[in-house]
MDAnalysis code that builds the backbone (N, CA, C; Angstrom):
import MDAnalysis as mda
import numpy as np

u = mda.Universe.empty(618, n_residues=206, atom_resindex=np.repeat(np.arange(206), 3), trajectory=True)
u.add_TopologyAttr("name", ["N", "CA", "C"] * 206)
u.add_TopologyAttr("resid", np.arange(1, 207))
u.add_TopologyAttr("resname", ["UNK", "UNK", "UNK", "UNK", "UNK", "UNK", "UNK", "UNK", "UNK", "UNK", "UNK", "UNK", "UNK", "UNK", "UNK", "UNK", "UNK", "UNK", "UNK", "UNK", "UNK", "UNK", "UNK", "UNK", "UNK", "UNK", "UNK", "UNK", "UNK", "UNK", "UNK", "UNK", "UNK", "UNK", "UNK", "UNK", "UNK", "UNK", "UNK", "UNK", "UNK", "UNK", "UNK", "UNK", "UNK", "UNK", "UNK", "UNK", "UNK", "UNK", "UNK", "UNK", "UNK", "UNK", "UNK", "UNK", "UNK", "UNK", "UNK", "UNK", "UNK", "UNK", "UNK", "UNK", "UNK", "UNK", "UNK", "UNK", "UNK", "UNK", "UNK", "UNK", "UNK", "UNK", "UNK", "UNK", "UNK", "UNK", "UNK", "UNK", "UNK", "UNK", "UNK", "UNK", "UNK", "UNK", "UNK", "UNK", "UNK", "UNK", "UNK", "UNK", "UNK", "UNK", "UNK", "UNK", "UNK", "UNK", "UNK", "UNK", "UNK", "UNK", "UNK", "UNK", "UNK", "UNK", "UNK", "UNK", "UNK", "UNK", "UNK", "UNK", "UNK", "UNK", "UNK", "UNK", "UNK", "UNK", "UNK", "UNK", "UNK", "UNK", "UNK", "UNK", "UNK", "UNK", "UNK", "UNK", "UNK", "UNK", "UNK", "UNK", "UNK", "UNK", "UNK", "UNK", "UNK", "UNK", "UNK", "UNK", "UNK", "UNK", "UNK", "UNK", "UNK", "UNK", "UNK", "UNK", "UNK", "UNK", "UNK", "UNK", "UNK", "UNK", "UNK", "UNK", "UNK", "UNK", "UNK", "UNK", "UNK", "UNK", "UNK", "UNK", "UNK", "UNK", "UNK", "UNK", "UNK", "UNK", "UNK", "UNK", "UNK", "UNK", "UNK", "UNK", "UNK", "UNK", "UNK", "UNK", "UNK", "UNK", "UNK", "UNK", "UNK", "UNK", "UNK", "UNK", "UNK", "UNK", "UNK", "UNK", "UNK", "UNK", "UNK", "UNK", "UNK", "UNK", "UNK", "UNK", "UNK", "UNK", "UNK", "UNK", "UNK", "UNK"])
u.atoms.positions = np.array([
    [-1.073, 8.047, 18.879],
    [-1.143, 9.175, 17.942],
    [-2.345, 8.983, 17.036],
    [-3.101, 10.390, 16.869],
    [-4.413, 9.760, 16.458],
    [-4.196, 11.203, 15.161],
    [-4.716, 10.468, 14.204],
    [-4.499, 11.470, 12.936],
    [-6.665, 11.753, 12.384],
    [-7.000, 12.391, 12.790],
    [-8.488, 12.521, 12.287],
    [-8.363, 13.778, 11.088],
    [-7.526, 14.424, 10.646],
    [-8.065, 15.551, 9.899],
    [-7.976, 15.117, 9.058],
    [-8.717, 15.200, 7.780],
    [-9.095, 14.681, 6.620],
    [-7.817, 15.391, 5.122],
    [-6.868, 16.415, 5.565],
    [-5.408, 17.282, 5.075],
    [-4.571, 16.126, 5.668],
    [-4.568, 15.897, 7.122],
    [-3.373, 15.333, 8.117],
    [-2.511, 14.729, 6.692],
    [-1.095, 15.157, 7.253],
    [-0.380, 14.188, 6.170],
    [-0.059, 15.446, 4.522],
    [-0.754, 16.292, 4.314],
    [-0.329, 16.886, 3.370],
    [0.522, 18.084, 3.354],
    [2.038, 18.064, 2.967],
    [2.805, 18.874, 3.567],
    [4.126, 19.416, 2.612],
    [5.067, 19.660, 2.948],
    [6.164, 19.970, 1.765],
    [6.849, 18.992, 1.411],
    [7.140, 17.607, 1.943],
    [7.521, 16.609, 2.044],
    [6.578, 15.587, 1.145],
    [5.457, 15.788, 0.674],
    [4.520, 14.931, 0.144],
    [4.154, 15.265, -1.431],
    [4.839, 14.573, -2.506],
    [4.659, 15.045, -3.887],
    [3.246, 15.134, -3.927],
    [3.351, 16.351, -4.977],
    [2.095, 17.136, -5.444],
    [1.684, 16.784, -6.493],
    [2.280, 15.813, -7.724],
    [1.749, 15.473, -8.929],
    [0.453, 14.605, -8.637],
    [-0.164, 14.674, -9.939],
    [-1.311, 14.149, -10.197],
    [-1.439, 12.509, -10.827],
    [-0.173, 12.080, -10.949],
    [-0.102, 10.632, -11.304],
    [-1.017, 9.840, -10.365],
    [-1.416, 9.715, -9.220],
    [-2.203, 9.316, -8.892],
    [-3.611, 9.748, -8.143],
    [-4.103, 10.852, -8.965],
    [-5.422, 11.493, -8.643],
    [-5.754, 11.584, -7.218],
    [-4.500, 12.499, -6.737],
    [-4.591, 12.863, -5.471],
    [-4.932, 12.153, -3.690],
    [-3.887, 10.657, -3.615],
    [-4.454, 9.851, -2.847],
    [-4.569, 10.668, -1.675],
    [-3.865, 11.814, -0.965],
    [-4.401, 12.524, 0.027],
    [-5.820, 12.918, 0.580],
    [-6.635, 13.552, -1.065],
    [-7.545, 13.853, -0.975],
    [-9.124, 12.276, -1.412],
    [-8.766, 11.280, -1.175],
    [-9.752, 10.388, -1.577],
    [-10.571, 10.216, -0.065],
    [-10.065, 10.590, 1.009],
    [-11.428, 10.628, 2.247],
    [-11.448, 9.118, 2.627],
    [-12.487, 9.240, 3.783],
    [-11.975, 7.920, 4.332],
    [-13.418, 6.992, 4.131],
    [-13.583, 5.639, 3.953],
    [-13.871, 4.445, 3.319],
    [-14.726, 3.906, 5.655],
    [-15.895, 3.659, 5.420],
    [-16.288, 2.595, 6.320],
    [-16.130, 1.127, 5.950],
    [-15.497, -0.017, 7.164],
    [-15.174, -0.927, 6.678],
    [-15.942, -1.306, 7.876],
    [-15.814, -3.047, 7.662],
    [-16.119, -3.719, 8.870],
    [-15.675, -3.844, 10.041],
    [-14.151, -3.141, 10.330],
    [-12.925, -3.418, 11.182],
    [-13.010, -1.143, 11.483],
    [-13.632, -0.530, 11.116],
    [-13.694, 0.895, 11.362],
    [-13.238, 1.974, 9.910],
    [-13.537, 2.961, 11.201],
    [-13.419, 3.816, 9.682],
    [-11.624, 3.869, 9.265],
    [-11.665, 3.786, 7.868],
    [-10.301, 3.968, 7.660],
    [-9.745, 5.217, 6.420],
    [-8.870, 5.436, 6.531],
    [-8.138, 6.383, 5.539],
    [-6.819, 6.129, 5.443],
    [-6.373, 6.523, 4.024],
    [-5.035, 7.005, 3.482],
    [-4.356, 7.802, 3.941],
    [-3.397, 8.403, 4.420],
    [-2.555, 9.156, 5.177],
    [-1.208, 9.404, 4.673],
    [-1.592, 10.160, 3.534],
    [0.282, 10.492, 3.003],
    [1.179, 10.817, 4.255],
    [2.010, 10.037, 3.736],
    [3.229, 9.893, 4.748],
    [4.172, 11.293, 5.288],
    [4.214, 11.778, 6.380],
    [5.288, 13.183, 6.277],
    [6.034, 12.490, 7.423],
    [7.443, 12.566, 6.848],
    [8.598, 12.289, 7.070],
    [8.764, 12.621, 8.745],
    [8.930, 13.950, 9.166],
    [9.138, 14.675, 10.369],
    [8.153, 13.667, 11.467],
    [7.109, 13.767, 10.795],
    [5.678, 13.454, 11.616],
    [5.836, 11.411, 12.039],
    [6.199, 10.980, 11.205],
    [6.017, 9.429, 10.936],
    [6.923, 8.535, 10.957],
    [8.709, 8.977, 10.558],
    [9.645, 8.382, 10.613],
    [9.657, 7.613, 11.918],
    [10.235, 7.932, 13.540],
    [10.215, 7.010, 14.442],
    [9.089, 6.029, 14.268],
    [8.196, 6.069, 13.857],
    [6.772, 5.148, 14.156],
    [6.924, 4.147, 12.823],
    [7.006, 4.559, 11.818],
    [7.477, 4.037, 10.398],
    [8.690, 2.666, 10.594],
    [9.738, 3.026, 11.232],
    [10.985, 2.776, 11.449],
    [10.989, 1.610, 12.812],
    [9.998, 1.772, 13.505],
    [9.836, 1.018, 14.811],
    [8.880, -0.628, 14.019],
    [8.153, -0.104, 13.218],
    [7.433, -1.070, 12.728],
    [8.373, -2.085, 11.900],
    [9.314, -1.434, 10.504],
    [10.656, -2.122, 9.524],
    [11.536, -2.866, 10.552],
    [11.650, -2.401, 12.042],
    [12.272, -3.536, 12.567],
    [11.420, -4.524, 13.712],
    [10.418, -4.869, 12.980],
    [9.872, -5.816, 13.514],
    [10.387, -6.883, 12.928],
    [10.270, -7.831, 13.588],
    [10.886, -9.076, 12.777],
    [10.276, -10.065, 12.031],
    [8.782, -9.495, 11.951],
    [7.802, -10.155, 11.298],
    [7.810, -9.761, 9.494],
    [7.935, -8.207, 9.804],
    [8.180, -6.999, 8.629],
    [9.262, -7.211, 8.190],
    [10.363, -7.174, 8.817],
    [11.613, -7.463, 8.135],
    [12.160, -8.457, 7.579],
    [11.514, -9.439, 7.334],
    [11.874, -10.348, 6.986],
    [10.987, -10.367, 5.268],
    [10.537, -9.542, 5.324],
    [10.023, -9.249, 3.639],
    [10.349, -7.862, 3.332],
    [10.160, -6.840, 3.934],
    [10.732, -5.617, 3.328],
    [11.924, -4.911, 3.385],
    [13.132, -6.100, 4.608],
    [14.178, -5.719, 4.187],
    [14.440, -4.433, 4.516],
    [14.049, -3.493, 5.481],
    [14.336, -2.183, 5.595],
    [14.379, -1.831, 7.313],
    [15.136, -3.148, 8.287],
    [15.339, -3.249, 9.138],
    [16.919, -2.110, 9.892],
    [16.973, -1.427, 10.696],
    [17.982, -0.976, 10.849],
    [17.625, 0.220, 11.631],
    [18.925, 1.516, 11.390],
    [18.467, 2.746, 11.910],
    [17.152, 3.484, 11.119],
    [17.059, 4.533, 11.847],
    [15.734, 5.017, 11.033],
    [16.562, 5.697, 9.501],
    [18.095, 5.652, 9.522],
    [17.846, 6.658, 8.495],
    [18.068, 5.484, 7.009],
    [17.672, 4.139, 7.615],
    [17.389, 3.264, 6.398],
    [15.895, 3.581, 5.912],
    [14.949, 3.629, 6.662],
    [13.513, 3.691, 6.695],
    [13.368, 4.928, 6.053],
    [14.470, 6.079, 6.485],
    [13.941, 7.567, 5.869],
    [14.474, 7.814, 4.325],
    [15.692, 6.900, 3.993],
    [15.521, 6.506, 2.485],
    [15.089, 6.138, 2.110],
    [14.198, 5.183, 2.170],
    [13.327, 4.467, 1.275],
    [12.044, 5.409, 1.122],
    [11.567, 6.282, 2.091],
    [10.483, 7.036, 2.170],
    [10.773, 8.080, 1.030],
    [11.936, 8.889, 1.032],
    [12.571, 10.014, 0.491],
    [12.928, 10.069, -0.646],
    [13.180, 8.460, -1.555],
    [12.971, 8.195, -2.904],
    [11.811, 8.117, -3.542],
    [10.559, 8.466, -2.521],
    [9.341, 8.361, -3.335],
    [9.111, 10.040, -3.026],
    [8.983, 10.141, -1.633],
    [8.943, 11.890, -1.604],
    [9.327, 12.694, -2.575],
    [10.276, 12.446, -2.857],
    [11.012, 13.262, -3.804],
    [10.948, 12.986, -4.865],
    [10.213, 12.234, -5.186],
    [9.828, 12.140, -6.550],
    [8.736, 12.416, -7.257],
    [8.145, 11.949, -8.561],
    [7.189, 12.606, -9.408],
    [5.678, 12.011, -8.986],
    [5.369, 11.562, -7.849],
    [4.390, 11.162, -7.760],
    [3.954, 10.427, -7.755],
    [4.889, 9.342, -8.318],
    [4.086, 8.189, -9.095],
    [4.199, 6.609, -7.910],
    [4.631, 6.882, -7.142],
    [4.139, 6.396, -5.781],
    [4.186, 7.316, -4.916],
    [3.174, 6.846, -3.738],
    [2.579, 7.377, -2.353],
    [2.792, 6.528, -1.520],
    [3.611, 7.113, -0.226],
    [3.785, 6.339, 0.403],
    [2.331, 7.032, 1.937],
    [2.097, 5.447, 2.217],
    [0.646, 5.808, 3.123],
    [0.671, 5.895, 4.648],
    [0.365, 6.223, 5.913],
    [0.089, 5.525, 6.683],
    [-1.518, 5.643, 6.681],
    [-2.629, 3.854, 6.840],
    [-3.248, 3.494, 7.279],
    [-3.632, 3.514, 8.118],
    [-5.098, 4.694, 8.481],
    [-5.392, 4.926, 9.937],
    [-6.536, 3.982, 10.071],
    [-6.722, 4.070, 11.300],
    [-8.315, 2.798, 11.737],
    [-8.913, 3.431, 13.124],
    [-9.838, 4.294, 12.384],
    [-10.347, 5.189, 13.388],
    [-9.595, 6.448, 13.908],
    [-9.026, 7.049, 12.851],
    [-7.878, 7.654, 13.170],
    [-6.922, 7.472, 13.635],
    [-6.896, 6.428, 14.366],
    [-5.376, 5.455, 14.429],
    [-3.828, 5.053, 13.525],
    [-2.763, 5.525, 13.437],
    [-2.133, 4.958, 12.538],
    [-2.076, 3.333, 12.896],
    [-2.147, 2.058, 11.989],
    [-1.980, 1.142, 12.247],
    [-1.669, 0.485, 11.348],
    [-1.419, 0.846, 10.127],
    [-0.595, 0.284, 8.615],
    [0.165, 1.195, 7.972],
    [1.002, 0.286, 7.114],
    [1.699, 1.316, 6.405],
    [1.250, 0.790, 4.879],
    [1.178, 1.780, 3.351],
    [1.058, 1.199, 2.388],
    [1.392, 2.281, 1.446],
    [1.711, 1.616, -0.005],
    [2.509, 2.284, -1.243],
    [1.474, 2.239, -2.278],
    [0.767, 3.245, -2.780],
    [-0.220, 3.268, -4.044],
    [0.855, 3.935, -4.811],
    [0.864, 2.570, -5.970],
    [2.020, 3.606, -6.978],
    [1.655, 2.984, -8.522],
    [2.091, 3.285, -9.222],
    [1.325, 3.582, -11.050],
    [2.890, 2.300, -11.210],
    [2.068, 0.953, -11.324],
    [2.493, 0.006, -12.104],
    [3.238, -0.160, -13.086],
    [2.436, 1.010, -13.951],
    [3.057, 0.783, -15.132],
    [3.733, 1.975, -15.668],
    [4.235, 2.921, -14.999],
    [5.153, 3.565, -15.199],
    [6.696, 3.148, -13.520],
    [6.437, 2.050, -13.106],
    [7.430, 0.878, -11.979],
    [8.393, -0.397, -12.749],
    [9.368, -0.119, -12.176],
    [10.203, -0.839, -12.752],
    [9.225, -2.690, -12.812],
    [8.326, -2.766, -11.721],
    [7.885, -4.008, -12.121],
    [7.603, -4.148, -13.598],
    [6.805, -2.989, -14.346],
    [7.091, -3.441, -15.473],
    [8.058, -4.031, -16.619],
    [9.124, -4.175, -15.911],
    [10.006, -4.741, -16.762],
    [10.052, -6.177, -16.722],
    [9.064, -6.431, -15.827],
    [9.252, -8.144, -15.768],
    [7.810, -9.056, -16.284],
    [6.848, -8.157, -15.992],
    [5.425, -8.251, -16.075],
    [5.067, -7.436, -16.934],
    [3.717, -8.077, -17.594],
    [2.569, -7.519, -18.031],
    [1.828, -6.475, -17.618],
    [2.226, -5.592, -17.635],
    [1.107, -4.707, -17.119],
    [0.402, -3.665, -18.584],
    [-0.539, -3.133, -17.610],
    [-1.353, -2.142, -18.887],
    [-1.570, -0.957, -18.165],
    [-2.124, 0.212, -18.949],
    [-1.445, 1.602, -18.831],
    [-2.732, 1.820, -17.532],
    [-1.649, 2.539, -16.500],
    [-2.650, 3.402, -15.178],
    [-3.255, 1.694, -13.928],
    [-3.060, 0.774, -14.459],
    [-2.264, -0.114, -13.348],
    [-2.316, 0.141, -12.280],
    [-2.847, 0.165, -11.482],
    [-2.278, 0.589, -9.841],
    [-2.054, -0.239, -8.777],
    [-0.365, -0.150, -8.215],
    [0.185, -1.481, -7.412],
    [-0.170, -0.687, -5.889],
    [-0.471, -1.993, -5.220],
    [-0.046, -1.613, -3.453],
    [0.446, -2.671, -3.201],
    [1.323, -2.041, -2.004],
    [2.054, -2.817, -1.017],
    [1.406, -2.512, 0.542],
    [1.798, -3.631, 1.312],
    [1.235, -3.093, 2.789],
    [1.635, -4.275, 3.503],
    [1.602, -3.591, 5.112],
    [2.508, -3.946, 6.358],
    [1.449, -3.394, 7.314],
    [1.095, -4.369, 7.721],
    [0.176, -4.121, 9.364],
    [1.325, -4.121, 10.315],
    [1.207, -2.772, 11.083],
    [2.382, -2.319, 11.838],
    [2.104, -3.218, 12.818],
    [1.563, -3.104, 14.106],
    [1.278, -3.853, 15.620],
    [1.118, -5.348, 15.524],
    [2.323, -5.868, 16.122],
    [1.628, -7.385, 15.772],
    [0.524, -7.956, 16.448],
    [-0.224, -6.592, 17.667],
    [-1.980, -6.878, 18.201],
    [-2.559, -7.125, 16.688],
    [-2.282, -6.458, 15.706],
    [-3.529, -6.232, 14.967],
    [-3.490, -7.398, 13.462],
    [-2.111, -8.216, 13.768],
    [-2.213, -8.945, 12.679],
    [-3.179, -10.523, 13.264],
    [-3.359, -11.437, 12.933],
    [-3.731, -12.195, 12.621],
    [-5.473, -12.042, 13.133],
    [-5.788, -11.070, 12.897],
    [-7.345, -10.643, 13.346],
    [-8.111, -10.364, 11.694],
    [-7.862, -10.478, 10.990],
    [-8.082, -10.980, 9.115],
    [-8.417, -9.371, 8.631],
    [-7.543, -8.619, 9.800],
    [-7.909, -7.248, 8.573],
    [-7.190, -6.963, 7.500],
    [-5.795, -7.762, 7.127],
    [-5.699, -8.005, 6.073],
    [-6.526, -7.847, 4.500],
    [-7.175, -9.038, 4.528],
    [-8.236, -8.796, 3.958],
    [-9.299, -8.054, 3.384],
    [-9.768, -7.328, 4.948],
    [-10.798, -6.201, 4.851],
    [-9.922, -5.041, 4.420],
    [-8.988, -4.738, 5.245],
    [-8.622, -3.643, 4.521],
    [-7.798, -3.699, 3.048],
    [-7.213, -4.544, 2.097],
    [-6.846, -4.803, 0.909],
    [-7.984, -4.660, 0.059],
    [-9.401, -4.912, 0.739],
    [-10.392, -4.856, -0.548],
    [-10.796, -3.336, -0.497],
    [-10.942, -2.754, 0.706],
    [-11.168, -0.909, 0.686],
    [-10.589, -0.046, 0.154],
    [-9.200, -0.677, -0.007],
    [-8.481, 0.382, -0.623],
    [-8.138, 0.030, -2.124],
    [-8.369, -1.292, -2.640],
    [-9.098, -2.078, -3.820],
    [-9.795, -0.707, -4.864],
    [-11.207, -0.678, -3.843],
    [-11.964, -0.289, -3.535],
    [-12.098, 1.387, -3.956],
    [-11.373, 1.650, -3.217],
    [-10.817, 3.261, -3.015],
    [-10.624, 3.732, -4.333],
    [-9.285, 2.477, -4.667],
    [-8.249, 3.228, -6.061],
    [-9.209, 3.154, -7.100],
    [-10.066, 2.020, -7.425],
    [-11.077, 2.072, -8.640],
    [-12.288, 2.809, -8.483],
    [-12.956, 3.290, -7.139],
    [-13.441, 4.347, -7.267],
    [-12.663, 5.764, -7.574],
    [-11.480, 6.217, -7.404],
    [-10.894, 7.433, -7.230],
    [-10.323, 7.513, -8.568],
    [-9.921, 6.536, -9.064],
    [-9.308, 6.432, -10.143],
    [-9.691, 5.883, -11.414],
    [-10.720, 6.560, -12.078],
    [-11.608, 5.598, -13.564],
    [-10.740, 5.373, -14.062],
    [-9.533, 5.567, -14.643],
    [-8.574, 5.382, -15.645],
    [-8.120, 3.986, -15.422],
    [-8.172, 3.478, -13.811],
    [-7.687, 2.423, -13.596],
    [-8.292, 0.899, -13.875],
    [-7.849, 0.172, -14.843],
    [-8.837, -1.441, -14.733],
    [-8.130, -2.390, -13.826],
    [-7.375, -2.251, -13.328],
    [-6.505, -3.223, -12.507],
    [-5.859, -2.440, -11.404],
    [-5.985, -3.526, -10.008],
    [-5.270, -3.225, -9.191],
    [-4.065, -4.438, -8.836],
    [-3.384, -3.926, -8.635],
    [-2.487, -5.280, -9.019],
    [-1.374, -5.322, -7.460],
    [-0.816, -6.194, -7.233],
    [0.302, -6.760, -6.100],
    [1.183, -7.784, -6.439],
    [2.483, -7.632, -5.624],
    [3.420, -8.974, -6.407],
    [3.830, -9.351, -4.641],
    [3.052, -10.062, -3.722],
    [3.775, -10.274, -2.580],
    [4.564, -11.271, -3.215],
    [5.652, -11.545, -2.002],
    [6.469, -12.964, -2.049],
    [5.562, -14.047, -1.984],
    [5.939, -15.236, -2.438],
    [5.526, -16.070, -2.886],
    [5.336, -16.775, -1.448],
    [6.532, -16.557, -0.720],
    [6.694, -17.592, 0.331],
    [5.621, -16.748, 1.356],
    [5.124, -15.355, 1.392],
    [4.110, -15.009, 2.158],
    [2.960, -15.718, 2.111],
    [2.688, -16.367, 2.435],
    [1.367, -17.595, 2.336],
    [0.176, -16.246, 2.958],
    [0.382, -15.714, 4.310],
    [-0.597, -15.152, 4.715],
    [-0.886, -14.210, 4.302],
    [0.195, -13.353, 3.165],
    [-0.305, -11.945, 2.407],
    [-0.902, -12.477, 1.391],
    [-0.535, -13.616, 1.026],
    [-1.335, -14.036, -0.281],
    [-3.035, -14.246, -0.298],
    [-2.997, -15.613, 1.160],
    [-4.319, -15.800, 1.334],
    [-5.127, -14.270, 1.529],
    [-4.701, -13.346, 2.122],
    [-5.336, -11.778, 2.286],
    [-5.604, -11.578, 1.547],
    [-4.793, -11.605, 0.194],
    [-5.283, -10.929, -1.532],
    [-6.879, -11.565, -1.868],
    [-6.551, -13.212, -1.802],
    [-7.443, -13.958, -1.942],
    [-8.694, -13.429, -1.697],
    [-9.254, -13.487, -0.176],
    [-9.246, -13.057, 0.940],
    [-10.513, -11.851, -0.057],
    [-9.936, -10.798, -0.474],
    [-10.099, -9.351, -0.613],
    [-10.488, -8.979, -2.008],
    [-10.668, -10.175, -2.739],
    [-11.166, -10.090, -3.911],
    [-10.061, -10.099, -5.510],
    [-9.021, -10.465, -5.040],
    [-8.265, -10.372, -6.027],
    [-7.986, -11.946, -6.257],
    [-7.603, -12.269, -7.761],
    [-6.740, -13.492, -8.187],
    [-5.343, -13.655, -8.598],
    [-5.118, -15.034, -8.452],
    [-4.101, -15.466, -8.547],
    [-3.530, -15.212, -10.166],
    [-2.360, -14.571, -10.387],
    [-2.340, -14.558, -12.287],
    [-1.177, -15.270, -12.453],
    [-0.151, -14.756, -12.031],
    [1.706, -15.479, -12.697],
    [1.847, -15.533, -11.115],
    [3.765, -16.280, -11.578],
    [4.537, -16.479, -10.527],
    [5.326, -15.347, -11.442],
    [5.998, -14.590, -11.058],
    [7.095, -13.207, -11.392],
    [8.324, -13.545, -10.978],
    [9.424, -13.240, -11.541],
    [10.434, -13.173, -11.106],
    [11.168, -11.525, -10.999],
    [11.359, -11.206, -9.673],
    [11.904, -9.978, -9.704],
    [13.343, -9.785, -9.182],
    [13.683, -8.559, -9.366],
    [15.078, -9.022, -8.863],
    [15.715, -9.159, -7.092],
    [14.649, -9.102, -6.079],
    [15.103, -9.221, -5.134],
    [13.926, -10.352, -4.371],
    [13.033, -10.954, -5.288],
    [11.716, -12.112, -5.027],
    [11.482, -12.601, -6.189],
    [11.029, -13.858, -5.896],
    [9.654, -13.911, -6.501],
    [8.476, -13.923, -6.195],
    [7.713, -13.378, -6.698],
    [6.333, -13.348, -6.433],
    [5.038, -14.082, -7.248],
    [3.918, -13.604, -6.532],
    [2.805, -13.867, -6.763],
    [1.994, -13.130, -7.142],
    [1.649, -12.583, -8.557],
    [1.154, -11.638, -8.921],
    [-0.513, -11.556, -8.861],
    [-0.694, -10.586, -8.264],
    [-1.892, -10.681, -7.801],
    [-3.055, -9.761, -8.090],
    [-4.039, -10.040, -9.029],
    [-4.796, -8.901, -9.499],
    [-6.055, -8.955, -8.734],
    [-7.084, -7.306, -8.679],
    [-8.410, -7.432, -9.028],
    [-8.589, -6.292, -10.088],
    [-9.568, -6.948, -10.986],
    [-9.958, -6.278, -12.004],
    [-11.326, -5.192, -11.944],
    [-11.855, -4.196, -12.642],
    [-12.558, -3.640, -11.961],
    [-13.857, -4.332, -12.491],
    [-13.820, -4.772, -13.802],
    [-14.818, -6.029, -14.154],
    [-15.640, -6.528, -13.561],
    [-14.342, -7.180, -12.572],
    [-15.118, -8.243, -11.672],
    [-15.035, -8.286, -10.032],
    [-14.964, -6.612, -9.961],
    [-15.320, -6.165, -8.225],
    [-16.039, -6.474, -7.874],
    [-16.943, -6.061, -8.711],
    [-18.967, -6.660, -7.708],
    [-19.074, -8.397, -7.612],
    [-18.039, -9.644, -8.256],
    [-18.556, -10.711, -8.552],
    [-17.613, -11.427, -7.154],
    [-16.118, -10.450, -7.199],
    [-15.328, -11.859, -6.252],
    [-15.348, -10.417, -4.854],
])
């Protein structure tokens, strides 16, 4: 399934608020690994493919959202349906879907109740679907593009921030990897993590 239209993904299913300066419309980023884009998630369109990936057993074993699809289509449908303030993504690569990821406003996220954060914050999460495409370090490349993306798309933003699990050694080294540092260990209520920033400061330095 190959998604090239630069709309693909924008639909009745996909909140319309402006909390995050329209990740539909931010266009797609050349990387070293191909061209890539953001791909708001539509439910109808993405669920089987979404849902095939949560029970991988590589994935499931951190996001916990292993099962029928209509576990996968709740977790999607609490952000759908809501104010915006996360996006849920699929990651194309060459028009390819081949990741999944969550741009969502930090600091209006319950993480803030455990952490430091500061206002317009912006967290991602992400899951390289195919296990062809993991240990090939796009990790990395793609965590710093979309880095990348949010502090170009988003001036308001000075931080991009992540809390993988701690025990993810290889999402961590990726952060590394992609230009971000190491800040706290977090305690949340279903991990702990590794809180993981890049600042927009110091994009051009790490």
């Amino acid at each position: 399934m190959a998604l090239t239209d630069a709309t693909a993904g924008i639909g009745t299913d996909t909140p319309h608020g402006d909390l995050l300066d329209r990740v539909g419309d931010w266009g797609p980023v050349s990387t070293p690994a191909g061209c890539f884009r953001l791909v708001p998630v539509r439910l109808g369109r993405d669920l089987a493919l979404l849902s095939r990936w949560m029970n991988d057993r590589a994935v499931s074993a951190y996001w916990e959202l292993s099962g029928p699809p209509s576990v996968t289509a709740d977790h999607l449908r609490a952000q759908l349906s809501g104010d915006g303030r996360s996006v849920p993504c699929l990651g194309t690569l060459d028009g390819v879907p081949m990741s999944y990821w969550e741009v969502y406003r930090a600091d209006l996220d319950p993480l803030a109740r455990h952490c430091p954060v500061r206002p317009h914050d912006t967290g991602i999460h992400l899951l390289i679907g195919s296990a062809a495409d993991r240990g090939r370090r796009l990790g990395g490349v793609l965590l710093r593009a979309v880095a990348d993306l949010i502090l170009d798309r988003r001036p308001a933003c000075m931080r991009v921030i992540a809390e993988p699990d701690l025990r993810n050694i290889p999402s961590i080294a990726a952060f590394l990897t992609a230009g971000f540092r190491f800040s706290t260990e977090v305690d949340l209520p279903d991990k702990r993590a590794a809180l993981m920033v890049r600042d927009r400061s110091l994009r051009h330095l790490m």
